[in-house]
N, CA and C of each residue as an Amber inpcrd file, in Angstrom:
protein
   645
  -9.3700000 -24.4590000  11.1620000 -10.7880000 -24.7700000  11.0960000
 -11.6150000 -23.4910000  10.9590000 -10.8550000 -22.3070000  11.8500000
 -11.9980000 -21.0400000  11.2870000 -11.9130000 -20.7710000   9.8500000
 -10.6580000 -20.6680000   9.3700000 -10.5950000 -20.7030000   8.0020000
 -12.2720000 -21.2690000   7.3180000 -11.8490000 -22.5580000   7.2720000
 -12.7670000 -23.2340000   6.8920000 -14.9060000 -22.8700000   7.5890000
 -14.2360000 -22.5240000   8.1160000 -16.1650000 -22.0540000   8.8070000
 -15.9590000 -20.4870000   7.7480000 -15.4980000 -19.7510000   7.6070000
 -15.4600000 -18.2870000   7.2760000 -15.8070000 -18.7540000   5.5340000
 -14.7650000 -19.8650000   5.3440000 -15.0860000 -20.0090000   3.7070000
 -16.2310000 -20.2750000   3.5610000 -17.2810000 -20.9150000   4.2000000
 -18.4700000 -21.9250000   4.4450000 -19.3000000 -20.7890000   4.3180000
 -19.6260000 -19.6830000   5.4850000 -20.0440000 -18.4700000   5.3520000
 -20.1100000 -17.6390000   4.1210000 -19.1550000 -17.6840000   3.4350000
 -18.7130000 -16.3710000   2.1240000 -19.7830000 -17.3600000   1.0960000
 -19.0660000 -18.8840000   1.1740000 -20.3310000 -19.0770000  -0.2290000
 -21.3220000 -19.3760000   0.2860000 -22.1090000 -19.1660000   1.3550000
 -23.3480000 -19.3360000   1.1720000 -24.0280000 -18.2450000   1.0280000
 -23.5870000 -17.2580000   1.7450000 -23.5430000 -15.5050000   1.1400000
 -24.0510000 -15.8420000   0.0140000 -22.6170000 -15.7620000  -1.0100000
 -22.8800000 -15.7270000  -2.3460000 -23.8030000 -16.5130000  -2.9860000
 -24.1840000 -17.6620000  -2.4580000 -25.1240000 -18.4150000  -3.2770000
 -26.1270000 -17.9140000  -3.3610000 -26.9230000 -17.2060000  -1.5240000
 -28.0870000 -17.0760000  -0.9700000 -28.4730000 -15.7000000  -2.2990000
 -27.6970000 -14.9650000  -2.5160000 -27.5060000 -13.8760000  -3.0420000
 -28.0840000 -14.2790000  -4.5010000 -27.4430000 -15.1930000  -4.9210000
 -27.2660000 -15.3100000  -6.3410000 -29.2240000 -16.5700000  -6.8090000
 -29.7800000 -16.4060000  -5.5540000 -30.5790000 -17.1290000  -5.6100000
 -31.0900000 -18.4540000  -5.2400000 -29.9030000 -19.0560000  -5.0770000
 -29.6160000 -20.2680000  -4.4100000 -30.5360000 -20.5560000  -2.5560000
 -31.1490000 -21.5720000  -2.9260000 -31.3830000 -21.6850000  -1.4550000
 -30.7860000 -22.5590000  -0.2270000 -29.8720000 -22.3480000   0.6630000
 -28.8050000 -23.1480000   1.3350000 -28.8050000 -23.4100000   2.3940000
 -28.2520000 -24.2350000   2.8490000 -27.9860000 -24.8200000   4.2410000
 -26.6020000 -24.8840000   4.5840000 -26.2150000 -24.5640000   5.5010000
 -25.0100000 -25.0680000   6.4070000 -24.5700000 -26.0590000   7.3820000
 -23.9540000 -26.9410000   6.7230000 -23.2580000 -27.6700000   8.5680000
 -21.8910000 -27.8670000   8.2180000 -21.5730000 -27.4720000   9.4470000
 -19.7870000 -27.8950000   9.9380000 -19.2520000 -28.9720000  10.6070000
 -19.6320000 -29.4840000  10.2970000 -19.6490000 -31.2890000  10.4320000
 -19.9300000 -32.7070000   9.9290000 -19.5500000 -33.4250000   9.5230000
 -20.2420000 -34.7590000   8.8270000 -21.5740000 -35.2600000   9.2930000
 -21.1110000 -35.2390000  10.7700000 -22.3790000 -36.0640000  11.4840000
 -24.0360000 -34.7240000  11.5720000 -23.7730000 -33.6270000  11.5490000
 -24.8490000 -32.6190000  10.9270000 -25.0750000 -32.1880000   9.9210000
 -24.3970000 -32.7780000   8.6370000 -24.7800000 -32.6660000   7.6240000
 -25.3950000 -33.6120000   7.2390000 -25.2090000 -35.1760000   7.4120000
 -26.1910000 -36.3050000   7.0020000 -26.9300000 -36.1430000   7.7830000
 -27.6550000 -35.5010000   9.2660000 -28.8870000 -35.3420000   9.7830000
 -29.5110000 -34.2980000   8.9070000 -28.9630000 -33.4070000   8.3710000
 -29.7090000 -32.2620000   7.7990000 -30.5190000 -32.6830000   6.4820000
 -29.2100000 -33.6730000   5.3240000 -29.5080000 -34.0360000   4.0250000
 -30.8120000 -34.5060000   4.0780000 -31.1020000 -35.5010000   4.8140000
 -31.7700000 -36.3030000   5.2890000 -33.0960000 -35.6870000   5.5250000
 -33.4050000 -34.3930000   5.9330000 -34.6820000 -33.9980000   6.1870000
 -34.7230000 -32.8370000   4.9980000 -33.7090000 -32.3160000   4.6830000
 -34.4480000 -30.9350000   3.2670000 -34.0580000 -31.3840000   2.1900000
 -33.5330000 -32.8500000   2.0550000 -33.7310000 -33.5810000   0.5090000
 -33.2780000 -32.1610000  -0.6720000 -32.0000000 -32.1630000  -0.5140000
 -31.7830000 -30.9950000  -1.2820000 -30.7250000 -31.3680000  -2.6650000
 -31.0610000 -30.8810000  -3.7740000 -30.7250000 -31.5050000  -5.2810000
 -29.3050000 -31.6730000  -5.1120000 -28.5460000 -30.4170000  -4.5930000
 -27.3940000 -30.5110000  -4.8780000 -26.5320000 -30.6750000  -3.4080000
 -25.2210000 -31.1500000  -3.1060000 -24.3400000 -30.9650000  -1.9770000
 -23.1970000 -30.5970000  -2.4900000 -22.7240000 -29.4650000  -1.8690000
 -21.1710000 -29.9220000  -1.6250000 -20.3320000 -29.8490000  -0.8580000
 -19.6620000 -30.9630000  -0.5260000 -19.0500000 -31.7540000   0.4710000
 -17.6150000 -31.5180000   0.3860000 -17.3640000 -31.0340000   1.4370000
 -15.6470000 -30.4080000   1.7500000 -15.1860000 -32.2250000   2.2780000
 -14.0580000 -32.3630000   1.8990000 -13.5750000 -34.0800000   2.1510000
 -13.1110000 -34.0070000   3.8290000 -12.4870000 -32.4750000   3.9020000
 -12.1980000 -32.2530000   5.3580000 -12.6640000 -32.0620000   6.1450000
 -13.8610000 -32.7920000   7.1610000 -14.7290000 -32.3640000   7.7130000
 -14.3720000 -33.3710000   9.2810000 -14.7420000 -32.4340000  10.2330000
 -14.8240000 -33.2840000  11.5450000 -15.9590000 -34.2070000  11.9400000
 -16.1620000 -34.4020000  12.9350000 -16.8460000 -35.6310000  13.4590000
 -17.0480000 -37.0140000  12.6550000 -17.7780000 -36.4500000  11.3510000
 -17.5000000 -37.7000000  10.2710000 -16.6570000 -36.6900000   8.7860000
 -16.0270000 -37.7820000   8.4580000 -14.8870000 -37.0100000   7.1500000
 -15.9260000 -37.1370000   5.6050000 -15.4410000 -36.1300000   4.9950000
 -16.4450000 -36.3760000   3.4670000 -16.2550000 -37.7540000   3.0380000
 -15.7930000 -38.5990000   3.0260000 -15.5670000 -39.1910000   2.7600000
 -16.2820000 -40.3180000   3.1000000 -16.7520000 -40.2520000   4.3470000
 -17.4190000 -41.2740000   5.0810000 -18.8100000 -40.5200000   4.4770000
 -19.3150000 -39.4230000   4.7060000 -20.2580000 -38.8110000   3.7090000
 -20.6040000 -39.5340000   2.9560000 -20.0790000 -38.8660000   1.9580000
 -20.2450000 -39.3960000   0.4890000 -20.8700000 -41.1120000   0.3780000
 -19.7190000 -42.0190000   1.0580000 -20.0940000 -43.1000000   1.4400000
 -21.5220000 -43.2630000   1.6410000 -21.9590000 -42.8920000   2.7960000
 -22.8670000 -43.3200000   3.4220000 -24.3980000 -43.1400000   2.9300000
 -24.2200000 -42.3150000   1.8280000 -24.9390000 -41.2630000   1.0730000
 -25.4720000 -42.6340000  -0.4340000 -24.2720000 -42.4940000  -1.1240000
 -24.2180000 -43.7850000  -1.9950000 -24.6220000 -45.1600000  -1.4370000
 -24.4330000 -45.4050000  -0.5060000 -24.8990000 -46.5480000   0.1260000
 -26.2820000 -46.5190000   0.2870000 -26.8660000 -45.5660000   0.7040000
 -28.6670000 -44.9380000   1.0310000 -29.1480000 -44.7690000  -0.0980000
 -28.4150000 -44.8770000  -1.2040000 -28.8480000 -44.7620000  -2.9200000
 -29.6290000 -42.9980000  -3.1300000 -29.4430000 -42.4840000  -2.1240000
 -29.5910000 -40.8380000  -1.8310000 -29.3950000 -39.9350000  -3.3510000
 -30.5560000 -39.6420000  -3.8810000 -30.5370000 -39.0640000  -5.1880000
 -30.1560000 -37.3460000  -4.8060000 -29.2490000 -36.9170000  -4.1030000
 -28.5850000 -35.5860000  -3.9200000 -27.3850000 -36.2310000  -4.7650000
 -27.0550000 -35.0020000  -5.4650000 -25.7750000 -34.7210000  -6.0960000
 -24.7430000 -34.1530000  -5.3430000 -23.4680000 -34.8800000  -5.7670000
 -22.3670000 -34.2830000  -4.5780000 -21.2520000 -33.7130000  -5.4200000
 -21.1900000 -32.4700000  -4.9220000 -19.7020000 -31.7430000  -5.6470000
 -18.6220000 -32.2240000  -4.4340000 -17.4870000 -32.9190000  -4.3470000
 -16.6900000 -33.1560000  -3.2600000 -15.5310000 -32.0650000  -3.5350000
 -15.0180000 -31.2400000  -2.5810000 -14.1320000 -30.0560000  -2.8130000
 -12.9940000 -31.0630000  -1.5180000 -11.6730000 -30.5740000  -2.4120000
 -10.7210000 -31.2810000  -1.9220000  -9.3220000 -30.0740000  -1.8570000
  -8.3120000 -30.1360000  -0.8000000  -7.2300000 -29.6600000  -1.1860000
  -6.1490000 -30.3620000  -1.6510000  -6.5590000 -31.7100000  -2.2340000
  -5.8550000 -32.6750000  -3.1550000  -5.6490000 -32.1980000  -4.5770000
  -4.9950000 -32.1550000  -5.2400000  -4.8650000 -32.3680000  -6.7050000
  -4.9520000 -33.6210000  -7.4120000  -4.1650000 -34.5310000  -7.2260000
  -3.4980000 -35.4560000  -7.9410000  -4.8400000 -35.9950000  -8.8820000
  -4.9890000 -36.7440000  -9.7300000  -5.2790000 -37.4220000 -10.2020000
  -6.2850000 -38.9490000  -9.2170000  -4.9520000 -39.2580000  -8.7290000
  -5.3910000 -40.5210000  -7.9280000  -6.5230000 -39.9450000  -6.9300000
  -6.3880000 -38.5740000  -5.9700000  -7.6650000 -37.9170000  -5.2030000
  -9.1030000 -37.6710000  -5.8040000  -8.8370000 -37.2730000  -7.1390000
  -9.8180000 -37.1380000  -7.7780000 -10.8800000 -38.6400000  -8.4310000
 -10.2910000 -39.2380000  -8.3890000 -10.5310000 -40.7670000  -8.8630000
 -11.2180000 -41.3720000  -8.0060000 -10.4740000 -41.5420000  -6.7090000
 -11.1730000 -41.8130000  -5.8520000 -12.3240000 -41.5930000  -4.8300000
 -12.0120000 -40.3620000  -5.1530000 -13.6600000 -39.2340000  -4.5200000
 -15.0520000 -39.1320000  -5.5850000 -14.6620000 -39.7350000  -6.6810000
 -15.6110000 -40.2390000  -8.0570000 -15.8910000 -41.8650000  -7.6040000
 -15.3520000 -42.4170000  -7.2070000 -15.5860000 -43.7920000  -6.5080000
 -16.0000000 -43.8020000  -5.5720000 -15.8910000 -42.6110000  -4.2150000
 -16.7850000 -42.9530000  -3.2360000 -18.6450000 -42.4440000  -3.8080000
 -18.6140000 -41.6650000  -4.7760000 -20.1960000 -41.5630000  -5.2120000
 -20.3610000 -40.3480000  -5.4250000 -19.1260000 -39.5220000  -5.7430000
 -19.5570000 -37.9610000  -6.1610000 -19.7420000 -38.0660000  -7.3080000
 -20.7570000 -36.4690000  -7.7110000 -20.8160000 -36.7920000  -9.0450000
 -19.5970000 -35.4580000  -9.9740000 -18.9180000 -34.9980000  -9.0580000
 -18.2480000 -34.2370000  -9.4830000 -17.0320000 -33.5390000  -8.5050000
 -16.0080000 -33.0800000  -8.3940000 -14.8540000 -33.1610000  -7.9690000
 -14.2810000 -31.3430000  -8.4230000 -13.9320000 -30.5350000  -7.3650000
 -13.5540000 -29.4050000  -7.5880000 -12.2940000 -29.3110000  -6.2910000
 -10.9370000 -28.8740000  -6.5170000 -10.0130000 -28.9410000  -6.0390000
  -9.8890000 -27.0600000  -5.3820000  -9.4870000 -27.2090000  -4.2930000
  -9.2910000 -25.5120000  -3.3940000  -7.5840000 -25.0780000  -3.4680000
  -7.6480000 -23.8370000  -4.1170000  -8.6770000 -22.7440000  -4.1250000
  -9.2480000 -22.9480000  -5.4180000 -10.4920000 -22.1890000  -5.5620000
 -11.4380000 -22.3290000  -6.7260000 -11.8790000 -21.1210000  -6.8480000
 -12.3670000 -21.0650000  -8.1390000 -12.4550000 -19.1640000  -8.4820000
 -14.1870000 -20.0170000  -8.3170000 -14.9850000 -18.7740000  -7.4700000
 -16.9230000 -19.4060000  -7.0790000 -17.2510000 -19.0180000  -8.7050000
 -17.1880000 -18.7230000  -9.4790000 -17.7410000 -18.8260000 -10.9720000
 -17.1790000 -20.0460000 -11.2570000 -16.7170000 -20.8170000 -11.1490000
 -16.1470000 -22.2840000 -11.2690000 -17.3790000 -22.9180000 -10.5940000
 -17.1620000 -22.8110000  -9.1160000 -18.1030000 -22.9840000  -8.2390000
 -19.8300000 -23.3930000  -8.4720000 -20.1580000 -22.3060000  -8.8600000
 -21.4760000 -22.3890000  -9.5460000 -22.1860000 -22.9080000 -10.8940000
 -21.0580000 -22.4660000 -11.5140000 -21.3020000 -23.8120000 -13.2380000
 -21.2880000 -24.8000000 -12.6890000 -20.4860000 -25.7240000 -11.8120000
 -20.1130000 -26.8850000 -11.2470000 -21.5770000 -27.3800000 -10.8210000
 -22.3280000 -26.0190000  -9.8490000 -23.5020000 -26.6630000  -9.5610000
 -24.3360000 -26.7740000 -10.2980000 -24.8880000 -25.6640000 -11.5780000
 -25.7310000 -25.7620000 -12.1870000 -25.8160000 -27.0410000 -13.0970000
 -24.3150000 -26.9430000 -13.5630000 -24.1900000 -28.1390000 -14.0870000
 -24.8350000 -29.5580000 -13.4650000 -24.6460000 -29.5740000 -12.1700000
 -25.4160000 -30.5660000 -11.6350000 -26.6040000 -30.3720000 -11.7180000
 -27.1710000 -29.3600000 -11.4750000 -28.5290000 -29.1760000 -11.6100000
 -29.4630000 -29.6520000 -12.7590000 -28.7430000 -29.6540000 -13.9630000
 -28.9460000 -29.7140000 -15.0330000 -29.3790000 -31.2930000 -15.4930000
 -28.9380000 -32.1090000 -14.6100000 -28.8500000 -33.4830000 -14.4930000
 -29.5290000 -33.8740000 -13.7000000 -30.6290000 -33.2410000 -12.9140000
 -31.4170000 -33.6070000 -11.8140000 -32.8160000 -34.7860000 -12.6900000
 -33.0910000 -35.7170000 -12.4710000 -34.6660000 -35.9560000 -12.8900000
 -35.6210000 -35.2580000 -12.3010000 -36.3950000 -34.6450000 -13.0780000
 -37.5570000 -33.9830000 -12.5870000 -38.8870000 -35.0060000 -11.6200000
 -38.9670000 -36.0370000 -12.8510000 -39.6120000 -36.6710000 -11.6670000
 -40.7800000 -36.1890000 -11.1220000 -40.9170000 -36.9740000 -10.2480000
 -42.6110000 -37.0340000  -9.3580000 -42.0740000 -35.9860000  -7.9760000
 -42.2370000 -35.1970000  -7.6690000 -42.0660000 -34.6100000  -6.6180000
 -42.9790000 -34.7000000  -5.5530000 -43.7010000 -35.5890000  -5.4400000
 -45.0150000 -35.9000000  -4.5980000 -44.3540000 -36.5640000  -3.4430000
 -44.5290000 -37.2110000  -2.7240000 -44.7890000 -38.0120000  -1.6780000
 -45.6770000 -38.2370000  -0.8290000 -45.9460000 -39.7270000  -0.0220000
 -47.3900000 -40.3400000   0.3650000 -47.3590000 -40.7270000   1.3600000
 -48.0750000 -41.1190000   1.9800000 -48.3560000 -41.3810000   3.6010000
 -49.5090000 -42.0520000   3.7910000 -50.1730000 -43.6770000   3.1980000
 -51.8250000 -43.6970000   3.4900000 -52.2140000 -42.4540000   2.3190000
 -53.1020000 -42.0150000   2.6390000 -54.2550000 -40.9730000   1.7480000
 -53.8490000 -39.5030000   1.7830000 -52.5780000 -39.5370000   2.7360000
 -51.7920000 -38.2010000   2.6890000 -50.8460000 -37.7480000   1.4150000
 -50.5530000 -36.9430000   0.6190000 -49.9360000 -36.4190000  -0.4540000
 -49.4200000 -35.2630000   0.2940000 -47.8920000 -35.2460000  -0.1210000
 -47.2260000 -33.5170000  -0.1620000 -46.1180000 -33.4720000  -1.5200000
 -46.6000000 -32.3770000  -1.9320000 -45.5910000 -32.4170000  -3.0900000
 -44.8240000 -31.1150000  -2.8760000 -43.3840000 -31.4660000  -2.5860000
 -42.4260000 -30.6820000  -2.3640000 -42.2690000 -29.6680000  -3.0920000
 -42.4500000 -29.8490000  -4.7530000 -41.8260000 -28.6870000  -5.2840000
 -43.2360000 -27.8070000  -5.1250000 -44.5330000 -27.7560000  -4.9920000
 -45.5130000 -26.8870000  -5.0410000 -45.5700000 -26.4120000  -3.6210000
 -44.9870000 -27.3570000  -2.5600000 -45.4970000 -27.3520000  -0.8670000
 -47.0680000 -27.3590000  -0.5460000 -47.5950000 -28.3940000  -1.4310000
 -48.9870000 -28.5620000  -1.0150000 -49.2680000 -29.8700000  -0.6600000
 -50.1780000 -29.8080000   0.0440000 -50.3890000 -30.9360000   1.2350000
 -51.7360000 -30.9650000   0.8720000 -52.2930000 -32.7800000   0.3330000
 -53.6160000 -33.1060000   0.6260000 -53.7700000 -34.2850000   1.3910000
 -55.0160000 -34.4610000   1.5200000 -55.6000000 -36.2680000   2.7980000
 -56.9250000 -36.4550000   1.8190000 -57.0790000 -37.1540000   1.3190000
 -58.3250000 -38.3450000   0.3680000 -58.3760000 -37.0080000  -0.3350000
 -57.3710000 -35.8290000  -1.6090000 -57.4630000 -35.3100000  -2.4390000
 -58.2680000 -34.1260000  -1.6970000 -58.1870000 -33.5730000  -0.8150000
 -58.5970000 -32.7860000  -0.2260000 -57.4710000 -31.8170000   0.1280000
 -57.5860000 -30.3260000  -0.5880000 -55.9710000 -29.5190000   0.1370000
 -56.4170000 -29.6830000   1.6410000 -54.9060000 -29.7320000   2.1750000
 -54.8470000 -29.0050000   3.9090000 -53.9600000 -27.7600000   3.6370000
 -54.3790000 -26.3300000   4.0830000 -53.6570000 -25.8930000   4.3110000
 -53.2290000 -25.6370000   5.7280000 -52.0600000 -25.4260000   5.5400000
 -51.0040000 -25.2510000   6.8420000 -50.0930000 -24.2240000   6.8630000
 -49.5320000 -23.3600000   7.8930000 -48.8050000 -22.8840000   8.2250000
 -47.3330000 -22.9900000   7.7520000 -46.5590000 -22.2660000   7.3940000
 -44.8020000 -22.3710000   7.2150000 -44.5670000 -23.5250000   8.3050000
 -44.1450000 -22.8700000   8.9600000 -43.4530000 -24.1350000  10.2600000
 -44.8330000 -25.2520000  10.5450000 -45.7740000 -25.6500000  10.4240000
 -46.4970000 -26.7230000   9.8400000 -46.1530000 -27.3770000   9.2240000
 -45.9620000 -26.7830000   7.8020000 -45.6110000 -27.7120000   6.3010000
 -44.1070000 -27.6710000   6.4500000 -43.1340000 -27.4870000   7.0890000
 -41.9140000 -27.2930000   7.7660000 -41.8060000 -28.7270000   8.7380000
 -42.3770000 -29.0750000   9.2350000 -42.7870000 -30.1280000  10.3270000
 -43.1600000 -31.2220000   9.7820000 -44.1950000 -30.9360000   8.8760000
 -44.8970000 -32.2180000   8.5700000 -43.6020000 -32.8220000   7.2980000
 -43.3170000 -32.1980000   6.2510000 -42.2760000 -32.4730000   5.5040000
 -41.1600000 -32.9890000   6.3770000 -40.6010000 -32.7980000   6.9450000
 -39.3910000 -33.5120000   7.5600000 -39.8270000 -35.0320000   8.2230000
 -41.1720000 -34.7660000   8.5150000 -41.8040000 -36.4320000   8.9980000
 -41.7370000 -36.6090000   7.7070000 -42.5610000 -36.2760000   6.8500000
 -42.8070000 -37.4650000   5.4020000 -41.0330000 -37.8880000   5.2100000
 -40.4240000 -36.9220000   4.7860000 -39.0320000 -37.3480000   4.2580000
 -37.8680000 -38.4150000   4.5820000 -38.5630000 -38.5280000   5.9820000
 -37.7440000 -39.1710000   7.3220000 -38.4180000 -41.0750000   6.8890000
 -39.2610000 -40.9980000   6.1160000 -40.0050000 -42.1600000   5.4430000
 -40.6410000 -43.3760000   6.7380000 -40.8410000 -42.5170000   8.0790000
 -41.3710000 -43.4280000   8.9030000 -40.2120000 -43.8310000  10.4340000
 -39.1940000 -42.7560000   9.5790000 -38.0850000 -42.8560000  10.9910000
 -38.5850000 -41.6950000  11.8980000 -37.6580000 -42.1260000  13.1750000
 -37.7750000 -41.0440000  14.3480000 -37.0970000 -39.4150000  13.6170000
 -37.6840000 -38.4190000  13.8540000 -37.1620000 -37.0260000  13.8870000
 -37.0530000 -36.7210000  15.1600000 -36.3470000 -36.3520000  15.5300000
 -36.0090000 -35.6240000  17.2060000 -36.3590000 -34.5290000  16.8820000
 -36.8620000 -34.0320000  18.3130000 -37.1190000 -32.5250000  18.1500000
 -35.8370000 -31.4190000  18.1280000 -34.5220000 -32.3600000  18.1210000
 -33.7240000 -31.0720000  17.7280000 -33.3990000 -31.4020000  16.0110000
 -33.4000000 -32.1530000  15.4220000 -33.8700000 -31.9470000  13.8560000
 -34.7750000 -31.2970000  12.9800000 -36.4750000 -31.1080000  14.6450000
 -37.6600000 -30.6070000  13.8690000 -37.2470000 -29.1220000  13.7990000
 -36.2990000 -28.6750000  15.2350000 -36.1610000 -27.4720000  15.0560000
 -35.1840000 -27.1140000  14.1820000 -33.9600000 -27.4060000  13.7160000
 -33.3230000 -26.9220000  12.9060000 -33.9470000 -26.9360000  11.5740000
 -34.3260000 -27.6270000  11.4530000 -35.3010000 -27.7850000  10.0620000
 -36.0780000 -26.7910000   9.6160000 -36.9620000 -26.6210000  10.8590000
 -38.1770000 -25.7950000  10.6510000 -37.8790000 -24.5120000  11.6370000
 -36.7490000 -23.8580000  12.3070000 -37.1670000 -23.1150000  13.4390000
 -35.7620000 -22.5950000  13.2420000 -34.3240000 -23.6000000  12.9970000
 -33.1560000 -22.9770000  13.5420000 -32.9240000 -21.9110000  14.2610000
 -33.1390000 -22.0690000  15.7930000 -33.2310000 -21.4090000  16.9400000
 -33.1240000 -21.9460000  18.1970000 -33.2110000 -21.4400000  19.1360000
 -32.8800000 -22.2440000  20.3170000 -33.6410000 -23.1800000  20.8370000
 -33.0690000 -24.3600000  21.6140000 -33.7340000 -25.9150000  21.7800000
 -34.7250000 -25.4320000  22.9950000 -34.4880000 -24.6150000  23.5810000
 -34.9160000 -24.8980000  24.9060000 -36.5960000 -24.2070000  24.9940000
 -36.0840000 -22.8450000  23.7950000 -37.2220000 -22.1260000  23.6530000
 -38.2170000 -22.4840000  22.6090000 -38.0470000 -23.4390000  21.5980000
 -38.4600000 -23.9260000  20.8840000 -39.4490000 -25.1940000  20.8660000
 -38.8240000 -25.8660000  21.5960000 -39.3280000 -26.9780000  21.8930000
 -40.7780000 -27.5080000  22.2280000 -41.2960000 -26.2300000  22.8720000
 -42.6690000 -26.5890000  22.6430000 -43.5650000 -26.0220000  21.5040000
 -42.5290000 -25.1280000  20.6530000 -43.2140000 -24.3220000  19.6090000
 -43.5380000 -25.9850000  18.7990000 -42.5290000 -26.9510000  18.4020000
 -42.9050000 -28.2920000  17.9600000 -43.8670000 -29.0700000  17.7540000
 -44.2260000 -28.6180000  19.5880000 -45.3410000 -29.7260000  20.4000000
 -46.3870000 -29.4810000  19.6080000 -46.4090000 -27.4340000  19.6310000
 -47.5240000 -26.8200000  18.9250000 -47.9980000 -27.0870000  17.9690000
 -46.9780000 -27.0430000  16.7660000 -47.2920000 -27.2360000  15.5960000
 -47.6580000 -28.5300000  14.8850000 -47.2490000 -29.5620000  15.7560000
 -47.7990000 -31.2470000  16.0740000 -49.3600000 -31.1910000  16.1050000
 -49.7650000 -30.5280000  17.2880000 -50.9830000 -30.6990000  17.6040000
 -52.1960000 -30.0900000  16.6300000 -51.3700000 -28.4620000  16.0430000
 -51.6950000 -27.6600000  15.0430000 -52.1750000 -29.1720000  13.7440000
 -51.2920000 -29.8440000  13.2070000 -50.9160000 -30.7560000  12.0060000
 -51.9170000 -31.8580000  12.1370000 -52.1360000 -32.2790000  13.4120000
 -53.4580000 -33.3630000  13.9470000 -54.4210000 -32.9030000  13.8110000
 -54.7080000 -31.5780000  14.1700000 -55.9060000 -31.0840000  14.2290000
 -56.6860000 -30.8540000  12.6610000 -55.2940000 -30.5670000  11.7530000
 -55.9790000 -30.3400000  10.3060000 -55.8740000 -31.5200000   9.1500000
 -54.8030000 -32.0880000   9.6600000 -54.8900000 -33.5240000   8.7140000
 -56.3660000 -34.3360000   9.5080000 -56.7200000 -34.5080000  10.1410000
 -57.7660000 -35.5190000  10.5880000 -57.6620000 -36.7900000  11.0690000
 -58.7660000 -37.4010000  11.0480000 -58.4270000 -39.2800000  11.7360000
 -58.3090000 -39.7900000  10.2670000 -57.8300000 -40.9160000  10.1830000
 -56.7230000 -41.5430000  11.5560000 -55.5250000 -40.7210000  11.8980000
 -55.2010000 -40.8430000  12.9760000 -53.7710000 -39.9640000  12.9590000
 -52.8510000 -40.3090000  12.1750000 -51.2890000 -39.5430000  11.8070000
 -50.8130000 -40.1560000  11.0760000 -49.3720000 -39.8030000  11.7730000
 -49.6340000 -39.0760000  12.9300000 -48.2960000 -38.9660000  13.8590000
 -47.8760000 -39.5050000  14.7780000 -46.8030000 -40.0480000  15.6280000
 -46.6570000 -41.2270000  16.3280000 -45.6580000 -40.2630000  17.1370000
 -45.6280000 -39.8080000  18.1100000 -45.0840000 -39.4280000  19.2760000
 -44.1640000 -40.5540000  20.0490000 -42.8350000 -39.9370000  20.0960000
 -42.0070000 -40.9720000  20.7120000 -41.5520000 -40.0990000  22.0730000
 -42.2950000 -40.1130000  22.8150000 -41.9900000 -39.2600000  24.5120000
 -40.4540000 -39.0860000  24.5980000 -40.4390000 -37.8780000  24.6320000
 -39.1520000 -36.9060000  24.4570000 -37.9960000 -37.3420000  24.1120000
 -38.0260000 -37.8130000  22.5210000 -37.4810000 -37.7600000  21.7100000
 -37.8780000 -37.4110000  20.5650000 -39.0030000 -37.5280000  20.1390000
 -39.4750000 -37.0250000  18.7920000 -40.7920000 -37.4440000  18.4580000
 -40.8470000 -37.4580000  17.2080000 -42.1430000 -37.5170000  16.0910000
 -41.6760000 -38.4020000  14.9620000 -42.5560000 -39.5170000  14.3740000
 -42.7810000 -40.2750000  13.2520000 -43.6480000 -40.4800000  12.7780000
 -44.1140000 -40.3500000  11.5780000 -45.2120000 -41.0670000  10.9560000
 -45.3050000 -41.8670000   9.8940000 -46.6010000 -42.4470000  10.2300000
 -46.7930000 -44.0210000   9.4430000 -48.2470000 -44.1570000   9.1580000
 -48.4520000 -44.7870000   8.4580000 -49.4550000 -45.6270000   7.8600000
 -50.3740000 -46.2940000   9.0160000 -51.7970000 -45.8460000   9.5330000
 -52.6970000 -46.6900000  10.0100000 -52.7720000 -47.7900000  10.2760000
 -52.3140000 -48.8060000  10.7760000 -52.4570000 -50.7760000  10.7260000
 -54.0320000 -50.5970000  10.4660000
């Protein structure tokens, strides 16, 4: 398994390097919490993974109709592995070891296939559009802070579900829970204060933050 954490490390190195902007988790069950809030174009998904297996991934991913692209990396060869990891909902299949110039065509290539699309998203009279990171309320900019627009994005994305505050922090903070935790509260109250009435944040007493639409 260190193996596997050290490989995890080297390409994100290399990606971070090469321009790429990345995330890490070493686990199934922290990687679909992560996907889930930085909505990110591309994945790729090692099949060997603890707590939940790529496999169940991938699954669960296709099932959510989740417009991320998945490279699934396998130490399978055969034919039949590859087939079937195209059936659980990847859109592409790379077998270990792999030369990372393989690696990276693989992604761009995905990239290449992304819909551009509306990058906006809404809330009531709230707008944030991801690829600019601008935030308006009745066509009015708000500006906000990094870890603000860090915060408030993981609510929009979350489409009205609970975020825990240990999601807000990895998201927006990746740092410690204990010391963090009210940096959250902060930036909550910061986000109320500049979006305006009606509120549009819903406090779930120590567990998290959601937002929704006014009744």
């Amino acid at each position: 398994m260190e193996d596997e954490i050290d490989l995890a490390t080297s390409l994100a190195e290399g990606l971070r390097a090469d321009g790429y902007t990345v995330d890490v988790a070493h686990d199934g069950a922290t990687a679909l919490s992560r996907i889930q809030l930085g909505d990110p174009d591309v994945m790729v998904l090692d099949r060997n993974l603890p707590i939940l297996d790529g496999d169940t991934v991938c699954r669960t991913l296709s099932a959510m109709r989740h417009p991320v692209r998945i490279l699934m990396l396998t130490a399978a060869a055969g034919l039949d592995d590859r087939v079937e990891g195209l059936d659980l909902g990847a859109d592409d299949y790379l077998t270990k070891p792999f030369a990372y110039r393989e690696l990276t065509a693989r992604i761009n290539a995905l990239t290449r296939r992304l819909d551009p699309g509306d990058t906006s998203r809404s809330v009531a009279d709230l707008v944030l559009d991801t690829a600019g990171q601008k935030v308006t309320r009745r066509g009015m900019p708000v500006r906000l802070s990094t870890k603000e627009y860090a915060v408030l994005e993981a609510l929009v994305v979350a489409n009205g579900g609970l975020v825990t505050y240990r999601q807000l922090i990895d998201h927006a903070w990746d740092e410690d829970y204990d010391t963090e935790r009210a940096a959250v509260k902060m930036a909550v109250y910061a986000l109320r204060r500049k979006l305006g009435t009606p509120d549009l944040i819903v406090a779930e007493h120590g567990r998290g933050y959601r937002i929704e639409a006014p009744s």
